[in-house]
C-alpha positions in Angstrom: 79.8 74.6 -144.2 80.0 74.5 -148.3 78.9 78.3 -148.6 81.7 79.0 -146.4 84.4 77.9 -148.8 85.0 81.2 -151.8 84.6 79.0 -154.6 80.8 78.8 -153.7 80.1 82.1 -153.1 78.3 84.4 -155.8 81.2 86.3 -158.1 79.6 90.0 -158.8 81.9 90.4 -161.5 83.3 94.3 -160.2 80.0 95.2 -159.8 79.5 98.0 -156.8 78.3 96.5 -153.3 77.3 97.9 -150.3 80.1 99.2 -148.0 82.7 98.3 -150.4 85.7 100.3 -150.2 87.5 99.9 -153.5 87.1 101.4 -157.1 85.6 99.2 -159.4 88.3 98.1 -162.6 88.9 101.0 -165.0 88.4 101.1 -168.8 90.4 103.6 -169.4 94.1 104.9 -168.9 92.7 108.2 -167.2 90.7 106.6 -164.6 93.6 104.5 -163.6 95.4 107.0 -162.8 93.3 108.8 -160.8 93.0 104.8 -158.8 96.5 105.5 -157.8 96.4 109.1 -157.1 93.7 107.8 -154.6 95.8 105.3 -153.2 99.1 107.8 -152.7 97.2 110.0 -151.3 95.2 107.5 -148.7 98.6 106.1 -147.8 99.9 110.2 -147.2 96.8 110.0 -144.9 97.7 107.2 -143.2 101.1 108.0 -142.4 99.7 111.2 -141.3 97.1 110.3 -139.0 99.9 107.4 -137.7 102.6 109.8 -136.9 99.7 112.7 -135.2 98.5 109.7 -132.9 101.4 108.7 -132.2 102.9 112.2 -131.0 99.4 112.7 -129.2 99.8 109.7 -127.5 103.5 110.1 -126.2 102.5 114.0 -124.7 99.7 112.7 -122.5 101.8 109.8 -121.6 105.4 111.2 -121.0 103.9 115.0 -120.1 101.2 114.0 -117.6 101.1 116.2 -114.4 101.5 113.7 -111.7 105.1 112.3 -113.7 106.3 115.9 -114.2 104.7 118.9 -112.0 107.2 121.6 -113.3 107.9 120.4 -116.9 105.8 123.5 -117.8 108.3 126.1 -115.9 111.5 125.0 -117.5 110.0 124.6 -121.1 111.7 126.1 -123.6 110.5 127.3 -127.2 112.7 125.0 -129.2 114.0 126.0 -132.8 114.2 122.2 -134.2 110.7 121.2 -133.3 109.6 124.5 -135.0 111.3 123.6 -138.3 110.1 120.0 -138.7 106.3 120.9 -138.0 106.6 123.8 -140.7 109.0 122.1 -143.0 107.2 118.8 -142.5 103.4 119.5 -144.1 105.5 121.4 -146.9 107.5 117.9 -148.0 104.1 116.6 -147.4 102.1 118.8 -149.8 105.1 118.4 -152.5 104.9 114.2 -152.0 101.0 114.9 -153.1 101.6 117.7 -155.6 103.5 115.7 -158.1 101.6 112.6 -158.8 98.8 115.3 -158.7 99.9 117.3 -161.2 101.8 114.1 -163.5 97.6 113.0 -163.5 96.5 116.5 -164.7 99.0 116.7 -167.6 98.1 113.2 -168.6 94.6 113.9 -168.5 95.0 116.9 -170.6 94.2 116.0 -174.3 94.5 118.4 -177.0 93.6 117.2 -180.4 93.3 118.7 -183.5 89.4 118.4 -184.1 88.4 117.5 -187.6 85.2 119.3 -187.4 83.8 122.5 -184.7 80.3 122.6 -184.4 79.1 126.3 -183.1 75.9 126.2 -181.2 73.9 129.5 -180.6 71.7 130.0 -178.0 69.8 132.3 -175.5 67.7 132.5 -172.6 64.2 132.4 -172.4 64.1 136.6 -172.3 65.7 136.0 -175.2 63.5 133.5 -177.0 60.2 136.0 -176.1 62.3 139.0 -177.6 63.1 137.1 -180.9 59.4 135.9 -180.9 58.1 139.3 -180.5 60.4 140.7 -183.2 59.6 137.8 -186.2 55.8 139.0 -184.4 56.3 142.9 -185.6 57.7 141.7 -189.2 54.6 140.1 -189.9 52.4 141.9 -188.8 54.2 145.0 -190.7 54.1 142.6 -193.7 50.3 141.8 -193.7 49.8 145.7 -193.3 51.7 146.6 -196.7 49.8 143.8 -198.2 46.6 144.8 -200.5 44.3 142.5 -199.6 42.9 140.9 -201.9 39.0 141.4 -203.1 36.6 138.1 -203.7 36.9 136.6 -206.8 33.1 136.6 -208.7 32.5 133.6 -210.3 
């Protein structure tokens, strides 16, 4: 009965469990933000998945064959229903563009650097070329070299 109660339970200080669902607590600014971009967006999803259930639901119910025979006969193509489900996922796309776009430009850091570092390098073709080549300079070296006769003692 005690292990039941919160207080006694282990605390796993934001530490990452199985099945958990949440972030763990930022450290920086960046990753905070990209926290709530994750939770507009999941509550866009939500409200999406909502409002295409609900609209599912209410066809099968309200246009099921044996309540309506002939709703299919006197149908007609209707010009409001076409504008909401094309302007709809537009308004939709803009409610996720901005906070998308407000996280990119905050993310975006341009500093002057004090120092630039340029790093050269090359691939392993490379590397066997410029080992060949230091290869052809020595041996081109020891060639123009006199060798050198034994000293008599």
């Amino acid at each position: 009965m005690i292990t039941n109660i919160n207080i006694f339970k282990t605390i796993f200080n934001d530490a990452p469990q199985p099945w958990d669902i949440g972030f763990q607590d930022s450290a920086a600014p960046g990753y905070t933000g990209i926290i709530d971009l994750h939770n507009t967006l999941f509550f866009y999803l939500i409200v999406i998945c909502v409002g295409v259930f609900w609209i599912l639901g209410s066809v099968i119910y309200y246009f099921n064959y044996n309540r309506s025979p002939i709703v299919h006969k006197y149908l007609n193509h209707g010009t409001l229903i076409e504008l909401i489900w094309t302007i709809t996922p537009a308004l939709i796309l803009i409610a996720i563009a901005f906070p998308s776009f407000r996280l990119l430009y905050l993310l975006d850091e341009v500093i002057s650097p004090t120092m630039t570092i340029k790093v050269v390098g090359f691939l392993k073709d490379g590397l066997k070329l410029y080992i060949l080549k230091i290869l052809k300079k020595l041996n081109t070296l020891m060639a123009a070299e006199p060798r050198c006769e034994a000293a008599a003692y």
